[in-house]
Backbone as a ProteinNet text record, in pm:
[ID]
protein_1_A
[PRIMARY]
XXXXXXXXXXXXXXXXXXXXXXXXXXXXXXXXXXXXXXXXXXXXXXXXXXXXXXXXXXXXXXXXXXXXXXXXXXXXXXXXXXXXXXXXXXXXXXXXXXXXXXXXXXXXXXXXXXXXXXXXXXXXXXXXXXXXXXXXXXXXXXXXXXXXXXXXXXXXXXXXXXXXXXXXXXXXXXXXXXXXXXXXXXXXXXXXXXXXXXXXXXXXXXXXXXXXXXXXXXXXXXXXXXXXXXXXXXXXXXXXXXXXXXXXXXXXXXXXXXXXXXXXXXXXXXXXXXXXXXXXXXXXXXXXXXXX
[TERTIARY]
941.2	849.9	739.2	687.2	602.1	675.7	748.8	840.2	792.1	876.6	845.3	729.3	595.9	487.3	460.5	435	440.1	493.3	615.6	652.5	645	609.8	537.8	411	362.2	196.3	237	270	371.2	344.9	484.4	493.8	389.3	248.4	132.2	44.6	57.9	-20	28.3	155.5	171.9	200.2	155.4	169.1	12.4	-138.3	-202.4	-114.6	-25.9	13.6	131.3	208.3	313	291.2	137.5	83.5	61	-36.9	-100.9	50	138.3	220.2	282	343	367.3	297	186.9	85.5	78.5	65.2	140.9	208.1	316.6	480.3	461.1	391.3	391.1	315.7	196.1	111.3	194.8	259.8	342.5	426	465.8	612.6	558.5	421.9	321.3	307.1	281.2	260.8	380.1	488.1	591.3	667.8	603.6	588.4	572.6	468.4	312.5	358.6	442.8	455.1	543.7	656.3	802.2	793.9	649.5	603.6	561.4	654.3	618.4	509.2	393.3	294.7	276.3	258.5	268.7	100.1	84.2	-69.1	-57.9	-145.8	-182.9	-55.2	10.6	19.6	144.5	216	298.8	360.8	500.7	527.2	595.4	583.8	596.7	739.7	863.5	1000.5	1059.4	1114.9	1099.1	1048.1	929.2	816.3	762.4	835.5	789.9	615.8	581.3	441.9	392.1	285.8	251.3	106.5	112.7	-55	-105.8	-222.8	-313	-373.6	-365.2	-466.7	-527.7	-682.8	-762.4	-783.6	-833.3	-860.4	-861.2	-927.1	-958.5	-825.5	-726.8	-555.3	-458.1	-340.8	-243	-82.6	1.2	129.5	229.8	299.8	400.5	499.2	635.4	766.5	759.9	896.6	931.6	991.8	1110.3	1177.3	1003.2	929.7	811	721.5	673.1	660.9	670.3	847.4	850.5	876.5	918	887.7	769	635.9	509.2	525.3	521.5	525	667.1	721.5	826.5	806.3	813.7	812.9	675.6	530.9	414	341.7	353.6	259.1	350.8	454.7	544.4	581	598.6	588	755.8	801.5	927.3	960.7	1079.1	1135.8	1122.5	1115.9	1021.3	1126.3	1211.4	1272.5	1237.9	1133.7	1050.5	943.8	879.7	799.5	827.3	768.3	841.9	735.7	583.4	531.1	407.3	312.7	202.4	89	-24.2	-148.2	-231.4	-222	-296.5	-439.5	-550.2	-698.7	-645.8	-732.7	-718.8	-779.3	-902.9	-1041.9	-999.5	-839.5	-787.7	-665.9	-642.7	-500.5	-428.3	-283.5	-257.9	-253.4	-210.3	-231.6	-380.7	-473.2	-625.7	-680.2	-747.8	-795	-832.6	-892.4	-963	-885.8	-819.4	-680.4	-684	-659.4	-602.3	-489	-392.9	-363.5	-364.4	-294.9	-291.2	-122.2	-67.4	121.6	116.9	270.4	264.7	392.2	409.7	558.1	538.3	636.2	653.6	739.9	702.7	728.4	805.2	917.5	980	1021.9	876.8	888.1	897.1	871	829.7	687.2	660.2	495.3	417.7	310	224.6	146	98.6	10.7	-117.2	-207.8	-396.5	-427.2	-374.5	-452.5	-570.5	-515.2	-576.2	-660.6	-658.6	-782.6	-913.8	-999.8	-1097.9	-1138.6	-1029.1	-1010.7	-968.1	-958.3	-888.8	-956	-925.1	-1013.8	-971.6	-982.5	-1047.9	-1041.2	-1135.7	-1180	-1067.6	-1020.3	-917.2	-773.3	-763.4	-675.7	-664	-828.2	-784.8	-779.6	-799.9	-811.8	-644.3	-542.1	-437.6	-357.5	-390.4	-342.4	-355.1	-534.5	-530	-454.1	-381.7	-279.7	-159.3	-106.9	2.8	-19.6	-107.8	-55.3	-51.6	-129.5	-140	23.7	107.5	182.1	337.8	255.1	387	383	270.9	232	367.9	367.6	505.4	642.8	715	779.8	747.6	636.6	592.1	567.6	492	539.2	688	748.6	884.3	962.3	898.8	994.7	892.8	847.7	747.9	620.3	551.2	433.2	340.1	226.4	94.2	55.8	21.1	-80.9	-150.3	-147.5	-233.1	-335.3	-486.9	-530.6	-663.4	-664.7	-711.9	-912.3	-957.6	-1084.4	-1174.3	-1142.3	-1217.6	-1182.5	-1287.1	-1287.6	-1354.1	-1358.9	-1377.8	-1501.5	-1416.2	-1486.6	-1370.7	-1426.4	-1357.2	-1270.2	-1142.6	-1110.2	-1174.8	-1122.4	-1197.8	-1115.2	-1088.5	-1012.8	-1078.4	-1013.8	-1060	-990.2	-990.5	-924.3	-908.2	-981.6	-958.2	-873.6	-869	-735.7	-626.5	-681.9	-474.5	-491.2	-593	-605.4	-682.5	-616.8	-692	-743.1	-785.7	-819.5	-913.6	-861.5	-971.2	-944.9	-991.5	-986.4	-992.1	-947.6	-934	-990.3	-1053.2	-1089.5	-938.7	-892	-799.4	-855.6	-763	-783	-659.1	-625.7	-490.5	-499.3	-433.8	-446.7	-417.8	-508.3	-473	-532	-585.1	-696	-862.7	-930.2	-1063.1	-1118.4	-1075.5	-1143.9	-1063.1	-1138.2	-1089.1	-1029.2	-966.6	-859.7	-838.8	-885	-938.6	-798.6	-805.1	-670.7	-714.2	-697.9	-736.9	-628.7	-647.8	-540.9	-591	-445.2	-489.8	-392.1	-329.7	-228.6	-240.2	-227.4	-185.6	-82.2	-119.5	8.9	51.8	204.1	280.6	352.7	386.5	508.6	629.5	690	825.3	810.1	629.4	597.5	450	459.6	325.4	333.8	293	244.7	164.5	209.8	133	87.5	-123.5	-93.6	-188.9	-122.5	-177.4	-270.2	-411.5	-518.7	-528.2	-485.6	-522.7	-611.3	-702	-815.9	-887.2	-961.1	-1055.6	-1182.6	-1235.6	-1346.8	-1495.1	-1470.1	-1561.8	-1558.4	-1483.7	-1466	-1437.9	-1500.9	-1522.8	-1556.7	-1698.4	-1772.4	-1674.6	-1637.4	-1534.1	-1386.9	-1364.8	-1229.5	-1266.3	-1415.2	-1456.9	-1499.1	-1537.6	-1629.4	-1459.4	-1336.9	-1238.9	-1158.5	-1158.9	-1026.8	-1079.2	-1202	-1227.3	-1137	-1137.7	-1086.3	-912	-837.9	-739.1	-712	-766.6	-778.5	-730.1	-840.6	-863.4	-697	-669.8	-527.3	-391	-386.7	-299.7	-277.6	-173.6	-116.4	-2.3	51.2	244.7	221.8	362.4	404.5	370.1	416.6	369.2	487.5	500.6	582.6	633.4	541.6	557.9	449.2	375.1	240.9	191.6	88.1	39.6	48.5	-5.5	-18.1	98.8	206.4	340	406.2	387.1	494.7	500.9	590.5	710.5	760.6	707.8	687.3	826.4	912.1	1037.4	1161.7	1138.1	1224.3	1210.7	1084.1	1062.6	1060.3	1075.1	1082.5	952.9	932.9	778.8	776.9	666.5	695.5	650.4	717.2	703.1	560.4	497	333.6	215.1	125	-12.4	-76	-189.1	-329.7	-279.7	-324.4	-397	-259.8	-157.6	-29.1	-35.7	4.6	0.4	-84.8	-240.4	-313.6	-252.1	-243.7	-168.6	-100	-23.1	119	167.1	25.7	19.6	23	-12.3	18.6	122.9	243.3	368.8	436.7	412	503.7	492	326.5	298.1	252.1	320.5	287.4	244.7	402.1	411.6	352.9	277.2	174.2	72.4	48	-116.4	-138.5	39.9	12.3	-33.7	-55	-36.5	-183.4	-308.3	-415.6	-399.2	-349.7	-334.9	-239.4	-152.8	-49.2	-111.6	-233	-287.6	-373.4	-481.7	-551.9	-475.5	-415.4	-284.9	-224.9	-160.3	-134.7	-120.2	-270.8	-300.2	-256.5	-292.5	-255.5	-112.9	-42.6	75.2	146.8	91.2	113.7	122.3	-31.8	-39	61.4	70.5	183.5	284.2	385.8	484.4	523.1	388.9	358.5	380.9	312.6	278.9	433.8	501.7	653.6	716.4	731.6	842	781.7	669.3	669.7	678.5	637.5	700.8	883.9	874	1037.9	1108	1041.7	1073.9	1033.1	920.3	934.3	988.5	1071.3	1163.9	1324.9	1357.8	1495.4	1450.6	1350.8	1366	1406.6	1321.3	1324.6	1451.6	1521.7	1632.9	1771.6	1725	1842.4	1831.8	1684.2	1688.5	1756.2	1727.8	1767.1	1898.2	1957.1	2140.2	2216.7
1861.9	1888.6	1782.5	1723.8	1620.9	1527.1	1471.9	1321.2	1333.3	1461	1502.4	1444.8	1557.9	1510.9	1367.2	1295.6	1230	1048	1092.5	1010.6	1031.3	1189.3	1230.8	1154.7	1124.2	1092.8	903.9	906.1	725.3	683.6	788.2	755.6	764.1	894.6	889.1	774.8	711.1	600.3	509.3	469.8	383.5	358.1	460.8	458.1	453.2	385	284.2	147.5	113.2	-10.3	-27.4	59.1	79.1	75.5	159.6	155.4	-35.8	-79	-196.2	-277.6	-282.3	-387.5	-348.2	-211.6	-186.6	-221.3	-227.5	-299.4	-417.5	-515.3	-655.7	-715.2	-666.4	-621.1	-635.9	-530.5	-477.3	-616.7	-656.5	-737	-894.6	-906	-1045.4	-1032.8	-883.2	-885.3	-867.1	-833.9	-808.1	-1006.8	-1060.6	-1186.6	-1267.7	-1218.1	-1288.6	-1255.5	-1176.1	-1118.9	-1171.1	-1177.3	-1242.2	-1426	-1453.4	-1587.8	-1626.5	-1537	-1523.4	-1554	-1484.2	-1482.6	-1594.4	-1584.6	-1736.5	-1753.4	-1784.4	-1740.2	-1829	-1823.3	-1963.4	-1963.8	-2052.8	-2073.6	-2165.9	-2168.7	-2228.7	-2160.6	-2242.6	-2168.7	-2127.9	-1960.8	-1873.8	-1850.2	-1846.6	-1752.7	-1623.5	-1522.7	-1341	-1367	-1355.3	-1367.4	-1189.2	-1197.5	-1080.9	-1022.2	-1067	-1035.2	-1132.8	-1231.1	-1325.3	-1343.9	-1324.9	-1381.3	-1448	-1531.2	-1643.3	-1633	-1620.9	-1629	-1772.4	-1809.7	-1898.9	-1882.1	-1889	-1822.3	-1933	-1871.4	-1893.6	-1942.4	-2012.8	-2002.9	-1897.9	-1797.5	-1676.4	-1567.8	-1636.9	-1548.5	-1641.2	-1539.3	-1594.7	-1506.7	-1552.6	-1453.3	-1465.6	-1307.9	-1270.2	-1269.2	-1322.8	-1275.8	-1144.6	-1122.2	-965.3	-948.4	-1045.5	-1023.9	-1018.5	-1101.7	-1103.7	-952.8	-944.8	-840.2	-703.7	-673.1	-555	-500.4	-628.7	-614.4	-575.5	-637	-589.9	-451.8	-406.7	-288.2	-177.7	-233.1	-132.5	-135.8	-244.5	-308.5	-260	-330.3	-345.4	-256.6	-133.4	-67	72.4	120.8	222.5	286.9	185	271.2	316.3	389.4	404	285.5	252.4	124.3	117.2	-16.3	-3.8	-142.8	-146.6	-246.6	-296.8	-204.4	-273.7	-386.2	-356.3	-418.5	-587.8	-675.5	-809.9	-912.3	-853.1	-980.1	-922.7	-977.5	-878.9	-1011.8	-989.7	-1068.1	-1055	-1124.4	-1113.3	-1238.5	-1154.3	-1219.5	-1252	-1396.4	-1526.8	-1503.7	-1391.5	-1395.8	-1267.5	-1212.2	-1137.3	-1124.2	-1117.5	-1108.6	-964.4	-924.5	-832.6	-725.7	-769.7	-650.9	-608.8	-657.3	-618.4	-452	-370.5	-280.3	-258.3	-362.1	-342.4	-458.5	-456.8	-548.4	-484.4	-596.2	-519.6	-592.2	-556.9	-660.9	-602.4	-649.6	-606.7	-640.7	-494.7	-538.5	-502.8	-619.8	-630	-550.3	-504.2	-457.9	-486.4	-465.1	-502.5	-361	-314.1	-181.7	-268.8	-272.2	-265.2	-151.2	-92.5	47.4	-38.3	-120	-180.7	-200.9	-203.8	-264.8	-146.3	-114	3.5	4.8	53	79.6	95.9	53.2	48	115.7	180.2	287.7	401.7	465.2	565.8	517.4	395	380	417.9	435.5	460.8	588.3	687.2	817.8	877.8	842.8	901.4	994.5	1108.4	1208.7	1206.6	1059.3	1070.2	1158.6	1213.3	1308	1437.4	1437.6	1573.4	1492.7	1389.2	1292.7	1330	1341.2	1317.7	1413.2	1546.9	1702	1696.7	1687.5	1698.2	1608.4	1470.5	1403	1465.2	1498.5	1616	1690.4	1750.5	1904.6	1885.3	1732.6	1664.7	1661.3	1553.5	1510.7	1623.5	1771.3	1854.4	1930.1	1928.4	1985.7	1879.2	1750.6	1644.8	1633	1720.3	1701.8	1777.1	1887.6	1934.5	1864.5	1788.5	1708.5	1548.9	1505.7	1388.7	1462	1575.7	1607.7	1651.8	1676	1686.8	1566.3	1460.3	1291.2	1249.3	1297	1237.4	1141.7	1190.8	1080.6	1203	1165.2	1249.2	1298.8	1396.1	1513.9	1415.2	1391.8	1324	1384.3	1401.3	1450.3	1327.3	1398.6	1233.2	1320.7	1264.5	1285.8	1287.3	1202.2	1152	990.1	932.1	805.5	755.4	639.7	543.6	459.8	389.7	330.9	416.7	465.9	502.6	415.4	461.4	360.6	243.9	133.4	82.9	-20.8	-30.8	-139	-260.4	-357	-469.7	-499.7	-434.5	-499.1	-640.3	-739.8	-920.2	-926.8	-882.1	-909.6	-888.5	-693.6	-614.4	-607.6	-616.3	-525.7	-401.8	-317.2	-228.1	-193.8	-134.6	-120.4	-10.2	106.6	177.2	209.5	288.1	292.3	449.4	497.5	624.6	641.6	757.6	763.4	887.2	848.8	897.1	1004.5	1093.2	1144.5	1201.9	1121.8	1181.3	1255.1	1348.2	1427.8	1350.9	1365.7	1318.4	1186.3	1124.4	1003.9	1043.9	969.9	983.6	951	824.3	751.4	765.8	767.9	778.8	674.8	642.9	553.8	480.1	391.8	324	310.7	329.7	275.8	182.9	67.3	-6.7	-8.6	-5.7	-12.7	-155.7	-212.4	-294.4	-264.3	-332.2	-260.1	-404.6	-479.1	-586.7	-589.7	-516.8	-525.7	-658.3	-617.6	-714.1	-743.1	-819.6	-765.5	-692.7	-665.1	-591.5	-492.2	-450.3	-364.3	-392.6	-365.1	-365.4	-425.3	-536	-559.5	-535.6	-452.9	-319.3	-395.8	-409.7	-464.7	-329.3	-292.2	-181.6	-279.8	-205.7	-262.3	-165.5	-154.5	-18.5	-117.5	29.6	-57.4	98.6	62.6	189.6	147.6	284.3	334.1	241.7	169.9	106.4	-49.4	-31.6	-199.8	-212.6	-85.8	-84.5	-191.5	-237.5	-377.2	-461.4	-507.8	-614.9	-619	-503.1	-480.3	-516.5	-472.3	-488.7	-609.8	-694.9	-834.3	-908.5	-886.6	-938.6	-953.1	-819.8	-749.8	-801.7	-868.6	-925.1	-1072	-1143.9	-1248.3	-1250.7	-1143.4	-1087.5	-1053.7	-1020.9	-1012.6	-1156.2	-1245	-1343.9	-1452.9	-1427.7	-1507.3	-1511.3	-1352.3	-1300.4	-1313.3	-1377.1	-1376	-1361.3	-1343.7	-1313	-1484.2	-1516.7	-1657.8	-1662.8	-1757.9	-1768.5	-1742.1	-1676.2	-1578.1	-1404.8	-1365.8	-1277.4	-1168.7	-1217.9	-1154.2	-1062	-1001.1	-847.7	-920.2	-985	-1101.9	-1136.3	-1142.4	-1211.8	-1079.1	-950.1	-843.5	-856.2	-810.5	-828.7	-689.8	-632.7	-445.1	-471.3	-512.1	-557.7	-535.2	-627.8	-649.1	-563.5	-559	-565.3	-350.3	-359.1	-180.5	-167	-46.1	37.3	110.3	124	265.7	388.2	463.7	631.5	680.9	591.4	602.7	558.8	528.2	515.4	507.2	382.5	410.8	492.2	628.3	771.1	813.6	777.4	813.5	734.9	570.7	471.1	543.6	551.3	593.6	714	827.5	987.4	953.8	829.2	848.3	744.1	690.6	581.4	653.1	781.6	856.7	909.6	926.9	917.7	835.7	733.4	622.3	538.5	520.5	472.2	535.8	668.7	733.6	685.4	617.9	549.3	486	366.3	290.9	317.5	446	464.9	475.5	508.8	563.5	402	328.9	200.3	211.3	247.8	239.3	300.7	486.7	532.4	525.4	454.5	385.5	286.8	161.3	87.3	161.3	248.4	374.1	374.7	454.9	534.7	414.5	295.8	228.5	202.7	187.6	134.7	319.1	359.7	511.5	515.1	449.5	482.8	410.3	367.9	248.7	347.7	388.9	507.5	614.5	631.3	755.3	696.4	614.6	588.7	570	536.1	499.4	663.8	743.1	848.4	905.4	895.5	990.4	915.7	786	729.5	797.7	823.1	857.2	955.3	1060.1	1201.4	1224	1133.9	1123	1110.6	986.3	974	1094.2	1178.6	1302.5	1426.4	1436.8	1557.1	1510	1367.9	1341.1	1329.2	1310.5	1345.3	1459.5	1584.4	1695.5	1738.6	1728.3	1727.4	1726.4	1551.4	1505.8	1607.7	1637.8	1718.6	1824.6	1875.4	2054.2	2061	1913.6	1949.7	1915.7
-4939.2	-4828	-4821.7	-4943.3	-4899.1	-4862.2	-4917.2	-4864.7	-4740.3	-4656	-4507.1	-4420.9	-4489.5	-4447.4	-4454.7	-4565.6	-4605.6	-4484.9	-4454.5	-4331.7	-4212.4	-4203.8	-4053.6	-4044.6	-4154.1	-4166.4	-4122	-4169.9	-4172.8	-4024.9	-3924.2	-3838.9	-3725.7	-3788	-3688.7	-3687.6	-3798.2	-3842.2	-3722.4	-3724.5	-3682.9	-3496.2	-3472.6	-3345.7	-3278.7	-3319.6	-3244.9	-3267.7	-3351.6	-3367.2	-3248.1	-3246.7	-3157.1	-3008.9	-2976.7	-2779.6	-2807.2	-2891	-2845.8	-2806.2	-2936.1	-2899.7	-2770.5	-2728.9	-2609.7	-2519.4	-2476.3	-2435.8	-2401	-2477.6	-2491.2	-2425.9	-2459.8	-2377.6	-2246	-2192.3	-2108.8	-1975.4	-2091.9	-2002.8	-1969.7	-2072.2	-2047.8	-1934.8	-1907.5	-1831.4	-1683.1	-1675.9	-1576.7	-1548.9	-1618	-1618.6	-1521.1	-1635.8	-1566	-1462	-1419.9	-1267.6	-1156.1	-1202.2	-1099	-1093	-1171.3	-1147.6	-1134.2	-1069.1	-1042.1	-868.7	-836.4	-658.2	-597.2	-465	-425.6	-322.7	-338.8	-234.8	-128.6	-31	97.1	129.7	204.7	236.5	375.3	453.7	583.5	695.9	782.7	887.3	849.2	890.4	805.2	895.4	951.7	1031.7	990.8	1025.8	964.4	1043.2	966.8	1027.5	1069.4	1163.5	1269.5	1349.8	1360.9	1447.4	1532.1	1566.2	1661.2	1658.4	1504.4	1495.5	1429.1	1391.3	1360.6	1219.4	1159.6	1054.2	1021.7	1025.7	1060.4	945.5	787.7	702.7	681.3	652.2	552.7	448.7	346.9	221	162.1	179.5	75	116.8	166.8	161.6	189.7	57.7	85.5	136.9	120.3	202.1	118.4	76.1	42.1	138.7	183.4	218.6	213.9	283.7	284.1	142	85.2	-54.9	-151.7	-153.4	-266.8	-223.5	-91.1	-66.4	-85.4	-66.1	-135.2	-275.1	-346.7	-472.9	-529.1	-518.7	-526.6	-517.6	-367.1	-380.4	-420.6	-465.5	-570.5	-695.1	-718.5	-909.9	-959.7	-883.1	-955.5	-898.2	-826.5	-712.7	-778.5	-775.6	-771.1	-656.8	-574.9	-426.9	-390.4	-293.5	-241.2	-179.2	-181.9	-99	23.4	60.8	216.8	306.3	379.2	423.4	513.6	599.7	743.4	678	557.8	496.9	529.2	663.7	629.4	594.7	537.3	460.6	392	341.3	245	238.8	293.9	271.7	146.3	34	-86.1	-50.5	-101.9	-146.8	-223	-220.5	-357.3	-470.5	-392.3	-523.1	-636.3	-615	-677.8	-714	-862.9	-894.2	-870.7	-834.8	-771.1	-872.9	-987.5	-1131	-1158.6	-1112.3	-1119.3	-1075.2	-1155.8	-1094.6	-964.2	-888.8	-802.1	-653.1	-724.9	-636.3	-490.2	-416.6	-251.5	-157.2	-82.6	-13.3	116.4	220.9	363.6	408	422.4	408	550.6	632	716.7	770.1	897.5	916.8	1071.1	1152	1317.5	1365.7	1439.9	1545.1	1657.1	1698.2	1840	1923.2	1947.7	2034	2164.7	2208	2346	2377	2495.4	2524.7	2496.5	2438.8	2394.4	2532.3	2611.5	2751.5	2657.7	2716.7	2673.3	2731.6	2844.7	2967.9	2917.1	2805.7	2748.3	2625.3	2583.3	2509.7	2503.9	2661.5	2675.1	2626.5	2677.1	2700.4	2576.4	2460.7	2363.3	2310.4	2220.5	2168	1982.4	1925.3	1757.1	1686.7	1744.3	1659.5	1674.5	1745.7	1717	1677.6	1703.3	1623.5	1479.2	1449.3	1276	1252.4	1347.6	1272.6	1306.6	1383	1363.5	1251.9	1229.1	1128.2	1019.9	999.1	844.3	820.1	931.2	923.3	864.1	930.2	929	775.1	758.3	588.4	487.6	523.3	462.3	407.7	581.7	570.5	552.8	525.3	455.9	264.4	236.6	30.5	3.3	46.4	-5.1	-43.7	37.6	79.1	-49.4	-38.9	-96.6	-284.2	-267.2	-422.8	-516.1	-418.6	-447.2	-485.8	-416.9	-434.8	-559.7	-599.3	-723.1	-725.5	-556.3	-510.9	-498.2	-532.5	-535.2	-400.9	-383.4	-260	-234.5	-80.4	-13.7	63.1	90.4	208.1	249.4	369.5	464.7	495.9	423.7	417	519.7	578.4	736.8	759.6	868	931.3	814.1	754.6	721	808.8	901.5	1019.6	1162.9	1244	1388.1	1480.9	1490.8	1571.7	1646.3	1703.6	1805.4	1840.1	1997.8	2043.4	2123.4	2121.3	2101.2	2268.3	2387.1	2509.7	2515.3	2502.6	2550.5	2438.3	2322	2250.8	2174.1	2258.5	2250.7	2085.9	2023.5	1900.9	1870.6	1740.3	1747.4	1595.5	1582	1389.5	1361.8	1264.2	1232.9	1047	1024.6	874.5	808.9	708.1	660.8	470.2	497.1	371	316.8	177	183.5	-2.1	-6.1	-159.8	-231	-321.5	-423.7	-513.1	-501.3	-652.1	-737.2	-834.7	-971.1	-996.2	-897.7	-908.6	-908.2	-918.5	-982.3	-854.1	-832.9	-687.5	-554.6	-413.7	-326.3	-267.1	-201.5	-170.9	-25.2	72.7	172.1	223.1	326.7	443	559.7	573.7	660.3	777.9	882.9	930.1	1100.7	1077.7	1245.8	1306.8	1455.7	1551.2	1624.5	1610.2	1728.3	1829.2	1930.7	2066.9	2075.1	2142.9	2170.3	2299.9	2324.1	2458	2439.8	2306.4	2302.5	2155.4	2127.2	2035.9	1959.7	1818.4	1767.8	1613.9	1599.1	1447.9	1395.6	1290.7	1166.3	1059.9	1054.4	886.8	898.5	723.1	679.5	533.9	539.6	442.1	337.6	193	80.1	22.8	-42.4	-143.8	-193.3	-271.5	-312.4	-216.9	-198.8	-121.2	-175.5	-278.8	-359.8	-312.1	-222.7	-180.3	-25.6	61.6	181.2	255.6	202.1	245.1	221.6	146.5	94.1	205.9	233.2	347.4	464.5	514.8	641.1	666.4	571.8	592.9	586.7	555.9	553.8	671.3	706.8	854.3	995.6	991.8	1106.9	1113.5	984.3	957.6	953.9	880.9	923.1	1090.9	1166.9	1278	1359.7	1327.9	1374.1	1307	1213.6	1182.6	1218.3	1330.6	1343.2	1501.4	1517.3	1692.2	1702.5	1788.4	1884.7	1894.2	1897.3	1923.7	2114.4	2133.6	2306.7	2351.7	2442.9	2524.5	2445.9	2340.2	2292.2	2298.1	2355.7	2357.5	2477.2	2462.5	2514.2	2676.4	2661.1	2837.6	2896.6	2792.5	2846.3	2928.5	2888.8	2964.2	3082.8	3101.6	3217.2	3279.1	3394.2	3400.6	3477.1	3479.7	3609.9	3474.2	3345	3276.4	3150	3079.8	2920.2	2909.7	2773.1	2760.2	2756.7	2732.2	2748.8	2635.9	2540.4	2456.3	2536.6	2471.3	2549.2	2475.3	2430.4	2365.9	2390.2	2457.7	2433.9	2299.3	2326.6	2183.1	2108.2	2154.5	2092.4	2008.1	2061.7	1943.5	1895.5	1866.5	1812.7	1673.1	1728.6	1564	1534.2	1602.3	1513.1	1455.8	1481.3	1404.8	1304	1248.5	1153.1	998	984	845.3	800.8	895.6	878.7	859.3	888.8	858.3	796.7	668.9	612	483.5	474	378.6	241.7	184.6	63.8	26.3	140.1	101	26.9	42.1	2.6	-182.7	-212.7	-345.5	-446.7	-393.1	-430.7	-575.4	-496.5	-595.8	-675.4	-662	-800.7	-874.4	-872.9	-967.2	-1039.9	-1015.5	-1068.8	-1172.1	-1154	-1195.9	-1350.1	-1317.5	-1429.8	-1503.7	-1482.9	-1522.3	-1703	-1718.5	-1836.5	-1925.8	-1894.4	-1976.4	-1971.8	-1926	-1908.3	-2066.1	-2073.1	-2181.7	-2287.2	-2348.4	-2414.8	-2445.9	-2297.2	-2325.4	-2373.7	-2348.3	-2382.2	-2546.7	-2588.8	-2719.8	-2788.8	-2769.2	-2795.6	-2816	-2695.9	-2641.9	-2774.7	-2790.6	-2887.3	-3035.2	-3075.7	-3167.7	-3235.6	-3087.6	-3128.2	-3110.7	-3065.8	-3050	-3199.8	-3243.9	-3409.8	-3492.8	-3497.2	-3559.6	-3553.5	-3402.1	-3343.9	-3419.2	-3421	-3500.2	-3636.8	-3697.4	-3835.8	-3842	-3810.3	-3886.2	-3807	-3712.8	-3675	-3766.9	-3815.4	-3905.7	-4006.1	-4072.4	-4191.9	-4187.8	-4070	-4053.9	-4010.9	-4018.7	-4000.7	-4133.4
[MASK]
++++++++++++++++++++++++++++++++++++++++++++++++++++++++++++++++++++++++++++++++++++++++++++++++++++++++++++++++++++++++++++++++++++++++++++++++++++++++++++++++++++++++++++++++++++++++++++++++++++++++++++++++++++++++++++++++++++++++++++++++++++++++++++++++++++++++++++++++++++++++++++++++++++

């Protein structure tokens, strides 16, 4: 019976030695990750979407293949195939706590109508969206992604008429995270639909999203003959939507995205655990082997 103890005691010992090197491990393969991605810079074109990015210095652009890797591999998100490009800040590496990017996708509903922009009612927007995401947790805890509920506005819609954009922002809250969770969102009309960049970040880096998404804004156009100006009411489709759906119906279809921060969160504990599981693992087959 001591031997027993004795190497039970062994194997508790050795499992701070066992998380760090897991740890390690873990951070190299995080490394060799991050430098597997091929990042582009200056003028980009977003392939499928007949649109064009103009960046900045302080961003650069993921592909759709680099793209959704990020968010499968290093984010834990569900697979996303509309996903066709991802805007990373320079002044941040994407494994960083406080990391953000802005992922892009393209809608070919047809031309979105502005008619009802003026007229929209927000605010009962988000009391039905709340309902929505309330009554989509079920569903999303079942696939193994955290309870979502949508806190309020962030910043309030607001459209931009001279240039067929739109952008508002959501304060979001996950079970099982500490911090609340920022949804940026823009809508650039098109002539044959809408290019979607969706903005995640924590609520702690609001300023930082907003002093950005104007500039995001500003990088982002339809090629020439693709644009909100170019439609064609004789030839081109129409969506069966207005504005005011356009935003209702941005929490459905971007669900997955959001789980992105608290996967970073959890991350480092995850490490831990694993450490922890292998070693109780090694003391459930000892006394196993013994007791056969």
């Amino acid at each position: 019976m001591l031997r027993r103890l004795l190497i039970v005691v062994a194997l508790l010992l050795a499992a701070p030695a066992y998380a760090q090197d897991t740890a390690a491990t873990k951070k190299d393969e995080v490394r060799q990750f991050i430098e597997s991605l091929h990042f582009q810079t200056g003028k980009v074109a977003v392939s499928g979407a007949h649109a064009t990015l103009n960046l900045n210095p302080d961003f650069r652009f993921l592909d759709a293949h680099d793209a959704q890797r990020v968010l499968e591999q290093l984010w834990g998100n569900p697979p996303d195939s509309d996903v066709l490009g991802m805007l990373v800040p320079t002044s941040k590496s994407l494994p960083e706590k406080d990391a953000w990017a802005v992922v892009i996708t393209f809608v070919a509903d047809g031309y979105v109508s502005d008619a009802d922009a003026a007229k929209t009612d927000y605010a009962k927007i988000l009391k039905d969206m709340q309902q929505e995401s309330r009554d989509a947790n079920a569903e999303r805890t079942k696939r193994g992604y955290p309870a979502v509920e949508i806190v309020g506005w962030a910043t309030p819609p607001h459209y931009d008429a001279a240039a067929n954009k739109i952008y508002w922002a959501r304060e979001l809250d996950f079970t099982g995270s500490h911090e609340h969770t920022l949804n940026y969102d823009i809508r650039v009309l098109g002539r044959s639909g809408y290019l979607s960049l969706n903005a995640v970040a924590g609520m702690n880096q609001l300023d930082t999203v907003q002093t950005q998404m104007p500039n995001v804004l500003a990088m982002t156009e339809f090629d020439q003959g693709q644009r909100y100006s170019d439609f064609n009411a004789s030839t081109d489709k129409v969506a069966a939507y207005g504005i005011g759906a356009l935003v209702a119906g941005a929490i459905a279809a971007k669900a997955g995205l959001f789980a992105k921060l608290l996967v970073l969160l959890i991350a480092a504990k995850k490490v831990i655990f694993v450490g922890i599981a292998a070693i109780g693992a090694a003391i459930a087959k000892f006394f196993k082997r013994k007791a056969d």
